[in-house]
C-alpha positions as CSV (number, residue, x, y, z in Angstrom):
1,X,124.7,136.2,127.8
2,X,121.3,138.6,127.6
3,X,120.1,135.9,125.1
4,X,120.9,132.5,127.1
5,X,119.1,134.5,130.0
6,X,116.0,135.3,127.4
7,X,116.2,131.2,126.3
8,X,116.4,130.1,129.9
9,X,112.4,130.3,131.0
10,X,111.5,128.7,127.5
11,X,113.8,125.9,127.5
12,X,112.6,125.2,131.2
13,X,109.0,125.3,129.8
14,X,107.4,121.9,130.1
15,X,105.3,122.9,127.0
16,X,108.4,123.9,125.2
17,X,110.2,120.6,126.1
18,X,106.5,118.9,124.6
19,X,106.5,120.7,121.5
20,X,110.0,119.1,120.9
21,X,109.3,115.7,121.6
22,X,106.7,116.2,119.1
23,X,109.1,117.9,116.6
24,X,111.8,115.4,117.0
25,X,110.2,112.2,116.0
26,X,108.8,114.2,113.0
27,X,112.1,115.6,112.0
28,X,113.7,112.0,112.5
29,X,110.5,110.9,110.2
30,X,111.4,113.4,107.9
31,X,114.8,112.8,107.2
32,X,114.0,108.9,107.7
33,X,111.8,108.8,104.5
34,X,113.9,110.7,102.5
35,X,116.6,108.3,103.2
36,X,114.1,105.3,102.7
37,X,113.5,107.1,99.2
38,X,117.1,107.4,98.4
39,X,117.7,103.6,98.9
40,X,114.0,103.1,96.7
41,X,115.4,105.1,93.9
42,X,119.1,103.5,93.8
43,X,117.4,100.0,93.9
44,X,115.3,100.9,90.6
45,X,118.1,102.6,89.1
46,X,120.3,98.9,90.0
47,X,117.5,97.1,88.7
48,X,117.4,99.6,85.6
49,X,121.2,98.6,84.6
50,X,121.0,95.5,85.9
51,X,118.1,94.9,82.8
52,X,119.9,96.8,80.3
53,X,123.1,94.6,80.7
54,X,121.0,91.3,80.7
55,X,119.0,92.2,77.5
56,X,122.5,93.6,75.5
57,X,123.7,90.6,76.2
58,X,121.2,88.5,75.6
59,X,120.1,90.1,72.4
60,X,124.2,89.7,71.0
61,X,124.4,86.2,71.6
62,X,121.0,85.6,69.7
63,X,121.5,88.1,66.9
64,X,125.1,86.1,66.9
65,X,123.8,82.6,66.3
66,X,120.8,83.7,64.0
67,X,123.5,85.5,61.8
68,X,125.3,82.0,61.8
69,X,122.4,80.3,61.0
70,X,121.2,82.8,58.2
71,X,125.2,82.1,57.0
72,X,124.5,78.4,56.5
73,X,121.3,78.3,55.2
74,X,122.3,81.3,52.4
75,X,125.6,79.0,51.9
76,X,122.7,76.1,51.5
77,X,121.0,78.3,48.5
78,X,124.4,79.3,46.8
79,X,125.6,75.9,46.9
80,X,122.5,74.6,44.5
81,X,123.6,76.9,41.9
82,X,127.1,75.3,41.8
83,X,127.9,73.5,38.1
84,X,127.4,70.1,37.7
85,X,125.9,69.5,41.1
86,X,122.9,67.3,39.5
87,X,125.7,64.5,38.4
88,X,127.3,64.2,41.8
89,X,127.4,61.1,43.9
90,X,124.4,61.7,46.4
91,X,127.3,61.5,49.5
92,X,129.4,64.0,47.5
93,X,126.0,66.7,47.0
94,X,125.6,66.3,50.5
95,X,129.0,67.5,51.7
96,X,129.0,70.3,48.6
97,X,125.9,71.5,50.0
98,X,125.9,71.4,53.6
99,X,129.6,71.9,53.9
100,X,129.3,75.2,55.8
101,X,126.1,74.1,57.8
102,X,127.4,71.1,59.4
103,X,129.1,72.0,62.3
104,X,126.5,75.4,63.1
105,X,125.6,75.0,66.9
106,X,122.2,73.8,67.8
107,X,121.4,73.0,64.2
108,X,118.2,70.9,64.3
109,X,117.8,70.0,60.7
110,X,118.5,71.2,57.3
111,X,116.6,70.6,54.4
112,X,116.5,71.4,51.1
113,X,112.6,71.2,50.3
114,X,111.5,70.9,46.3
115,X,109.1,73.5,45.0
116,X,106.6,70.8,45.9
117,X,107.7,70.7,49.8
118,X,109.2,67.5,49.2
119,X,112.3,66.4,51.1
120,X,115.1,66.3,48.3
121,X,118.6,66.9,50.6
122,X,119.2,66.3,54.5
123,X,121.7,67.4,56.3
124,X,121.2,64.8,58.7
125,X,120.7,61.7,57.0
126,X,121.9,59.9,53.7
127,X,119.8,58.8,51.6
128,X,117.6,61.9,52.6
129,X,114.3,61.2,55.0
130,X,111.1,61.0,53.4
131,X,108.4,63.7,53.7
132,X,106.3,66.8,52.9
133,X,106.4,70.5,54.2
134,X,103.8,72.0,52.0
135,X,101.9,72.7,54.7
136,X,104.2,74.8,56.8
137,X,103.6,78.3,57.5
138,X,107.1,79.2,56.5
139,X,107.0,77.0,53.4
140,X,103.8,79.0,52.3
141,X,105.4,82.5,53.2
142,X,108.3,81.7,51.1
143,X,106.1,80.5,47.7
144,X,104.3,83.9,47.8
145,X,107.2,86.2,48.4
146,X,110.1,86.3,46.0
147,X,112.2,89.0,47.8
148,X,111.0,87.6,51.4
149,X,114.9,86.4,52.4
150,X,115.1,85.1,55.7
151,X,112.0,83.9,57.5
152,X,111.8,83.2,60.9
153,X,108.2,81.2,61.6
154,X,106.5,80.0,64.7
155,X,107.6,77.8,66.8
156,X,107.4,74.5,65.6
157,X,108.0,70.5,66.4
158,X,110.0,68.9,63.9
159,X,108.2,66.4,62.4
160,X,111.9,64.2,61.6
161,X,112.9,64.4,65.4
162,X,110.2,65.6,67.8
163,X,111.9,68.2,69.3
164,X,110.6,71.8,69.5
165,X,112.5,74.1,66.8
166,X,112.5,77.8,65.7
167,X,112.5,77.3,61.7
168,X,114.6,79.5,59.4
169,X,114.2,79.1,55.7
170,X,115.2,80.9,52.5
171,X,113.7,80.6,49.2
172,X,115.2,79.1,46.1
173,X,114.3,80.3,42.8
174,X,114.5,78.6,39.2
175,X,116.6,80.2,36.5
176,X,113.1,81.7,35.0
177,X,113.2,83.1,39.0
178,X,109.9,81.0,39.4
179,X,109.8,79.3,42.9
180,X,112.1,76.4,43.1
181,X,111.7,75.3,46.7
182,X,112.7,76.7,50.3
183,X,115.8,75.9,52.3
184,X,115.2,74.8,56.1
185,X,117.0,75.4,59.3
186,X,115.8,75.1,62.3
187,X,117.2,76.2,65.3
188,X,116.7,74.0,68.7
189,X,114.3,75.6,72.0
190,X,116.6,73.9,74.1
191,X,119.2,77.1,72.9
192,X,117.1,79.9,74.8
193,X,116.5,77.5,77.4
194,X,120.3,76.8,78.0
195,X,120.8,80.5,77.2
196,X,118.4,82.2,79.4
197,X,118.6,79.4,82.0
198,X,122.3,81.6,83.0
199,X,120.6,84.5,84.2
200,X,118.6,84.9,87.5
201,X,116.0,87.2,87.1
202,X,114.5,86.4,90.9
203,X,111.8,84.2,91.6
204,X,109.3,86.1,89.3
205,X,111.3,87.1,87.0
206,X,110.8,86.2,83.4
207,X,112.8,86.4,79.5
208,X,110.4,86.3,77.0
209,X,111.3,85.8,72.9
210,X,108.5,87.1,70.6
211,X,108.0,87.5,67.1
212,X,106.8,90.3,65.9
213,X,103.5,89.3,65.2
214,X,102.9,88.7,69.0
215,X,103.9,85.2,68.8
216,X,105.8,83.8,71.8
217,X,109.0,81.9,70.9
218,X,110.4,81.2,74.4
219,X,110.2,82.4,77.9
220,X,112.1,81.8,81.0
221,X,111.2,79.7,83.1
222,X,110.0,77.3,80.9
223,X,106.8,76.3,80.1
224,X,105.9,74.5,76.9
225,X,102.1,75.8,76.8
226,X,103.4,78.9,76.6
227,X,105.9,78.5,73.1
228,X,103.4,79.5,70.3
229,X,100.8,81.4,72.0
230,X,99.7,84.7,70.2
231,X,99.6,87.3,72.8
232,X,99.8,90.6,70.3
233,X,96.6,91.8,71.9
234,X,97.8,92.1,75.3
235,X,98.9,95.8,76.5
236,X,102.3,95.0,77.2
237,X,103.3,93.3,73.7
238,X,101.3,96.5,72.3
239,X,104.3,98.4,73.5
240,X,106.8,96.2,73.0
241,X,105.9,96.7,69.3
242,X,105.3,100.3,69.5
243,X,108.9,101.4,69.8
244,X,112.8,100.1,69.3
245,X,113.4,99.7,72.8
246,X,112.1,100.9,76.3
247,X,111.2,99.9,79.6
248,X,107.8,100.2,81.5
249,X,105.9,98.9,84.7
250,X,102.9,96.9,84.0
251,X,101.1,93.7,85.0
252,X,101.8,90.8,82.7
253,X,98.4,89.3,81.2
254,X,99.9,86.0,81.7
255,X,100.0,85.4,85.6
256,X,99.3,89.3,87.1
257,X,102.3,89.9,88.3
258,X,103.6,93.7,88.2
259,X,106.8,93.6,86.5
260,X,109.1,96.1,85.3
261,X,109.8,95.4,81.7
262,X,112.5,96.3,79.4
263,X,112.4,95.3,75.8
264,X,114.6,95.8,72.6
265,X,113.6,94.1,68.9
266,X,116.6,91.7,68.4
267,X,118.9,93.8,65.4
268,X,116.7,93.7,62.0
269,X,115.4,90.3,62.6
270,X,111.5,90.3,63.4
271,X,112.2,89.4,67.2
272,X,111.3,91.6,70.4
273,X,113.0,90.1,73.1
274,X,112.1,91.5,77.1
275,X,113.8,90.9,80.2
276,X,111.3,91.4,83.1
277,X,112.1,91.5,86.6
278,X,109.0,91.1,89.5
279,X,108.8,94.8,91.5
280,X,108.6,92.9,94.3
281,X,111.7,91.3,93.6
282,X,113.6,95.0,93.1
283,X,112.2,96.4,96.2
284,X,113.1,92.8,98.0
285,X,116.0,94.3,99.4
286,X,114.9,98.0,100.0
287,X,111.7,96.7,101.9
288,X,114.2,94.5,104.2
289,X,115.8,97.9,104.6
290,X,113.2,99.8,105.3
291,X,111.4,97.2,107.9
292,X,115.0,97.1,109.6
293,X,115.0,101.1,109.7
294,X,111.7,101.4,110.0
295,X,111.4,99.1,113.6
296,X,114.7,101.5,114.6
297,X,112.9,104.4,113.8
298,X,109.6,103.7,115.6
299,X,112.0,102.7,118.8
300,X,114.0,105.5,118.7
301,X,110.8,107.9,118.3
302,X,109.2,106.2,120.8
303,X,112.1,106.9,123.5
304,X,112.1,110.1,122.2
305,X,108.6,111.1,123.0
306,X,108.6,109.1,126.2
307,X,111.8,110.7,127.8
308,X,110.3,114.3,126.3
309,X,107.0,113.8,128.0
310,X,108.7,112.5,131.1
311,X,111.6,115.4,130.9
312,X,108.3,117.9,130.5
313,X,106.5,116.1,133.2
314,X,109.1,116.8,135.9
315,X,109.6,120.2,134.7
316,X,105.8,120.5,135.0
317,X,106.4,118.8,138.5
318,X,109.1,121.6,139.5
319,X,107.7,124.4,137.7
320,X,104.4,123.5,140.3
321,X,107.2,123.1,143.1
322,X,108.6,126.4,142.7
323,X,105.5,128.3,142.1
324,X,104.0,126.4,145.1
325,X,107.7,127.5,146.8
326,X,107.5,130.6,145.8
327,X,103.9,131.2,147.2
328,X,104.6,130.0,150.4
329,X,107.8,132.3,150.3
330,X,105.2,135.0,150.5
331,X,102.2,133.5,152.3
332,X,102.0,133.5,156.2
333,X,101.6,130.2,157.1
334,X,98.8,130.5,160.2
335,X,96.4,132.8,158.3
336,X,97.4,132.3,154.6
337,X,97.5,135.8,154.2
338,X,100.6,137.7,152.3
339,X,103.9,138.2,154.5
340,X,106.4,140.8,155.3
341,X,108.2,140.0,152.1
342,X,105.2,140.0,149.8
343,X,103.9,143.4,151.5
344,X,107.4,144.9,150.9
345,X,107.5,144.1,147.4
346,X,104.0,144.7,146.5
347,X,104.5,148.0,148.7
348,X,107.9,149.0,146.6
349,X,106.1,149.0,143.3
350,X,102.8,150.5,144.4
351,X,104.9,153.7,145.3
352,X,106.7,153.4,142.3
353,X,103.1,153.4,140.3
354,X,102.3,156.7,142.7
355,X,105.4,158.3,141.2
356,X,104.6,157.7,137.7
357,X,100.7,158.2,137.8
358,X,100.4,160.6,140.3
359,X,97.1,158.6,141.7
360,X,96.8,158.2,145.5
361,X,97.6,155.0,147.6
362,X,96.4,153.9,150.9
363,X,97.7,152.6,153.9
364,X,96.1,150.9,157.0
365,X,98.3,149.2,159.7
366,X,96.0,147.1,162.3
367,X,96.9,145.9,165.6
368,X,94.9,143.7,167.7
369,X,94.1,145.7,170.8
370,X,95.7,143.8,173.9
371,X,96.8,140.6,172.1
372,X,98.9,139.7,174.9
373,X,95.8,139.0,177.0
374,X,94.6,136.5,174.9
375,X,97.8,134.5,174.9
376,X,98.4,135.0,178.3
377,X,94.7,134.6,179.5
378,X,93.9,132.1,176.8
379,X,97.2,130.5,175.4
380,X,98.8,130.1,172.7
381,X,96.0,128.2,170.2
382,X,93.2,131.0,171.6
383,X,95.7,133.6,170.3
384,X,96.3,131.8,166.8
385,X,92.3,131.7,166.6
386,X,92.1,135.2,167.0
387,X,94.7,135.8,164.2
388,X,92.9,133.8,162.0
389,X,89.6,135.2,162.7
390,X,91.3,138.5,161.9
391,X,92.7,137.6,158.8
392,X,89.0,136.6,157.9
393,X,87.5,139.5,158.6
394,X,90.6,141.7,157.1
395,X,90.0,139.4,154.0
396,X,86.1,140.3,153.9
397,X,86.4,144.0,154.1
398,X,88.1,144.5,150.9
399,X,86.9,143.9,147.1
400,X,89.5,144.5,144.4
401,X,92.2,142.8,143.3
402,X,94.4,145.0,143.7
403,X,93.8,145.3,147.2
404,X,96.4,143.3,149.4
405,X,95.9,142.2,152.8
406,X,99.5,140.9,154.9
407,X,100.6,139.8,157.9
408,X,103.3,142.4,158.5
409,X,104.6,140.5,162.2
410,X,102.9,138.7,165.4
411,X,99.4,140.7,165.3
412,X,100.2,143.3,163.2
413,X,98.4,143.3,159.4
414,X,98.1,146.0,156.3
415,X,96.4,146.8,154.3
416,X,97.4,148.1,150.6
417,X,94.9,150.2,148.9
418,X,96.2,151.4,145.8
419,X,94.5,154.3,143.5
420,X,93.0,155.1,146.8
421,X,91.9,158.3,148.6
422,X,92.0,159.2,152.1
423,X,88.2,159.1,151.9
424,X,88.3,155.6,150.4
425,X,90.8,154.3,152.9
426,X,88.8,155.8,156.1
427,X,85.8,153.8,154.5
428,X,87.9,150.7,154.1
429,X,88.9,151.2,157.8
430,X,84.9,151.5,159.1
431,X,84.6,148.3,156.8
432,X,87.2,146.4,158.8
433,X,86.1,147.6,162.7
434,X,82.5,146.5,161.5
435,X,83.9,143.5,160.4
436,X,85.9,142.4,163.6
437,X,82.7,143.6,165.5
438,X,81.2,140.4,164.6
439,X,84.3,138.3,165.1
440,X,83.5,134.9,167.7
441,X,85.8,133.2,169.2
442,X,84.1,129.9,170.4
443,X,86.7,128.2,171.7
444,X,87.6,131.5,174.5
445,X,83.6,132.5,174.7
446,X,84.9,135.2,172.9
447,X,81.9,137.0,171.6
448,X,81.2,139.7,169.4
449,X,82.6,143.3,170.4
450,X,85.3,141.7,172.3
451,X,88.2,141.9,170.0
452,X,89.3,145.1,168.8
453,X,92.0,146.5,166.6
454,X,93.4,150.2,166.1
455,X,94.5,151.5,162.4
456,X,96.5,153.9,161.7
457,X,96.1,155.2,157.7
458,X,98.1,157.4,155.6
459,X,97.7,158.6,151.8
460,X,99.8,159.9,149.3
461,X,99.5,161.4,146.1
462,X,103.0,162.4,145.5
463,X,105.9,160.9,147.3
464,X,104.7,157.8,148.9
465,X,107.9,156.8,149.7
466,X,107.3,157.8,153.5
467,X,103.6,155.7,153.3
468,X,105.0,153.3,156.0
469,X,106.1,155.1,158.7
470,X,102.9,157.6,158.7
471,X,100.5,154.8,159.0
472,X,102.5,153.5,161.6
473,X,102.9,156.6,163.2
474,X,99.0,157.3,163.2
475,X,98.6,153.6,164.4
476,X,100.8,154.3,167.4
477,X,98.4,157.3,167.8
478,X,95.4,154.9,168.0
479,X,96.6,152.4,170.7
480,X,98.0,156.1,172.5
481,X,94.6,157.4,172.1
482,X,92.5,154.8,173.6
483,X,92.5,152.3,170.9
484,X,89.7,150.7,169.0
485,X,89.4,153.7,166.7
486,X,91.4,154.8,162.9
487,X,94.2,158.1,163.2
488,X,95.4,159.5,160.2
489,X,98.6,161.5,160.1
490,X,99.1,164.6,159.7
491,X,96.0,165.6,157.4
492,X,93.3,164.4,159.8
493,X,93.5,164.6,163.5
494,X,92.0,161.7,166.2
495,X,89.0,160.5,165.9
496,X,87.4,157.2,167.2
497,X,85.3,155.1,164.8
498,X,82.5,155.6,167.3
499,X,82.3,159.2,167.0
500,X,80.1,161.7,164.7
501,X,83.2,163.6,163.4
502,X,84.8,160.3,161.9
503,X,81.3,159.5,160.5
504,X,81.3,163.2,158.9
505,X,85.0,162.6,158.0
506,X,83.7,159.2,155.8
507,X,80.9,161.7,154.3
């Protein structure tokens, strides 16, 4: 309970409700971005998976049809060493050699080349088409390589069909193991394009087939300038090649899109295939996220603060209210001086200070000499000019602070004068009769000298407790004695302000 009480004044602080409207929208901020970086990270981490499943898969099905097509061409090369295959009827070679080739998916052609590049056995055709590969890259690679085996070239359009073909050849050697030719397959674009067309990637997303040399083979979506273009300079191919697998961020040389690439080289075969989604496209989703949460969050914040600053601004508005209340509690509303109340409380703990410090406090009570006559004489708004003009003069003949001038009830003021001897107090009195010498009251023809008032003062040093009714014993004193004069009781006897021995007294 002690500690709600100790809470209450802060939590009806108007800077304390500030500080939280402030704090709020910072924590809601707070614990909004780290949300906001949740839902980043678990889109990456999607997009992360998402890539590795697409380029296992990918990468099976082509290391799949390559074995098949590595199959048929070796069958190709085993098949010309079979006995008695130079007597056969040209029909019959054809279905002992190609007998395990035929039916290979997305077979372009098959060729059996002579060490010369000439066409000497088609798959395709009977009698075989005419013409001469000497010239290929793949038919040179295989000439100066005896131990080369598979060989998978550049992208190439066939010269028998016109359609754009990944070639696959193996060499075949002579009995003296002297080159005896190569053994073509090719293997039809149109493959990765049906392949890779399956997959959406987003709209910047991108498959791309390499060979190791940096050659491009395919990419998704396709575009046929791009099949055969060289591109092993480029940073990103650089690290294709530089490890197994992996995945990285980077900006493709191609179009300058940032995409995040992962990459794997295709089982032994000299292929590096890539699967590269557009960042934008990952954070597609988190950005519609965060805009959505981000407009809530600048709403909410923003009736935060302006409820906080309006909640403060009425507690401002009230904490003013009940000082103002509080003032006027103990202000006397004709002459703005202190009240009763205010005297009596500032009068309790100046007695108490007494007790604990030992130092003296003063007391004058004044009274306007024949007040009565003023109001009777004068009326009622005379009277309350006189008052005022008292107050006035009251307030002019004291200095301190700590001095407090009241209204104690109908023309009857004090004066508190704490850490204060008698000496000080019978000067503080002289102060205030000079004072109310000068006093004019216009409105009556009041002039100076006309209105009067009689103190009575007490000190203590010790017990002030009894303060009160000594000073208004010694007042009573006064107005007995003649009035217009200061009594103190009991220390010093009466005496009239206008006579030597008070003057002495003040000395």
């Amino acid at each position: 309970m002690m500690q709600l009480r100790r809470l209450s004044p802060v939590l009806r602080s108007a800077g304390t409700w500030i500080a939280l409207s402030v704090l709020a929208p910072l924590g809601m901020l707070v614990v909004s971005g780290m949300m906001l970086l949740d839902l980043r990270r678990d889109a990456w981490d999607k997009a992360e998976q998402t890539s590795r499943n697409l380029l296992q898969v990918i990468e099976r099905d082509i290391a799949r049809n390559v074995e098949i097509f590595d199959l048929s061409i070796n069958a190709v090369v085993e098949n010309l060493r079979t006995p008695g295959l130079e007597t056969l009827d040209p029909r019959m070679r054809q279905l002992v050699l190609f007998d395990r080739a035929a039916t290979a998916r997305d077979m372009g052609v098959m060729l059996v080349l002579n060490d010369r590049g000439e066409i000497i056995d088609d798959a395709g055709a009977m009698p075989p088409r005419k013409g001469n590969y000497a010239d290929r890259e793949y038919f040179q690679a295989q000439r100066l390589r005896a131990d080369r085996g598979v060989y998978i070239g550049r992208p190439i359009v066939s010269r028998l069909t016109g359609e754009p073909m990944l070639p696959f050849s193996r060499r075949v050697s002579k009995p003296d193991g002297s080159f005896g030719g190569v053994v073509l397959g090719s293997l039809k674009l149109s493959y990765f394009t049906r392949l890779f067309d399956q997959i959406g990637l987003g709209r910047e997303g991108a498959i791309n087939l390499y060979l190791r040399d940096g050659t491009r083979v395919m990419r998704y979506p396709y575009e046929a300038a791009d099949i055969g273009v060289n591109i092993a300079g480029a940073p990103t191919f650089m690290r294709f090649a530089s490890a197994r697998n992996g995945s990285f961020v980077d900006v493709s040389v191609r179009d300058g899109v940032e995409r995040y690439y992962t990459f794997t080289q295709v089982g032994d075969l000299p292929l590096i295939l890539n699967v590269a989604l557009s960042t934008r496209d990952v954070e597609a989703e988190w950005r519609t996220k965060a805009l959505g949460i981000g407009i809530v969050l600048l709403i909410l914040c923003g009736l935060t603060v302006a409820l906080s600053l309006l909640f403060g601004k009425e507690l401002r508005r009230r904490t003013l209210m009940q000082a103002e209340f509080s003032r006027l509690s103990e202000t006397d509303t004709l002459t703005g001086l202190a009240n009763r109340r205010r005297f009596d409380e500032a009068f309790s703990y100046a007695c108490a200070q007494v007790a604990r410090s030992g130092k003296p406090l003063s007391l004058l009570m004044i009274d306007a000499d024949h007040f009565k006559r003023f109001n009777d004489h004068y009326g009622h708004e005379v009277g309350d000019a006189v008052l005022k003009g008292l107050a006035r003069c009251l307030g002019a003949s004291v200095h301190r602070p700590s001095d407090l001038v009241c209204r104690v009830g109908g023309e009857e003021f004090a004066l508190l004068l704490p850490d204060t001897d008698a000496a000080g107090a019978f000067r503080v009195a002289g102060a205030v009769h000079a004072q109310i010498a000068t006093l004019v009251v216009e409105a009556a023809g009041i002039g100076p000298g006309g209105i009067t008032v009689s103190i009575g003062l007490a000190t203590g040093t010790a017990d002030a407790r009894n303060l009160y009714t000594r000073a208004d014993t010694a007042l009573y004193e006064a107005k007995a004695g003649g009035r217009n004069q200061t009594r103190c009781v009991p220390s010093i006897g009466p005496q009239s302000l206008d006579k030597p021995s008070l003057r002495l007294v003040e000395r």
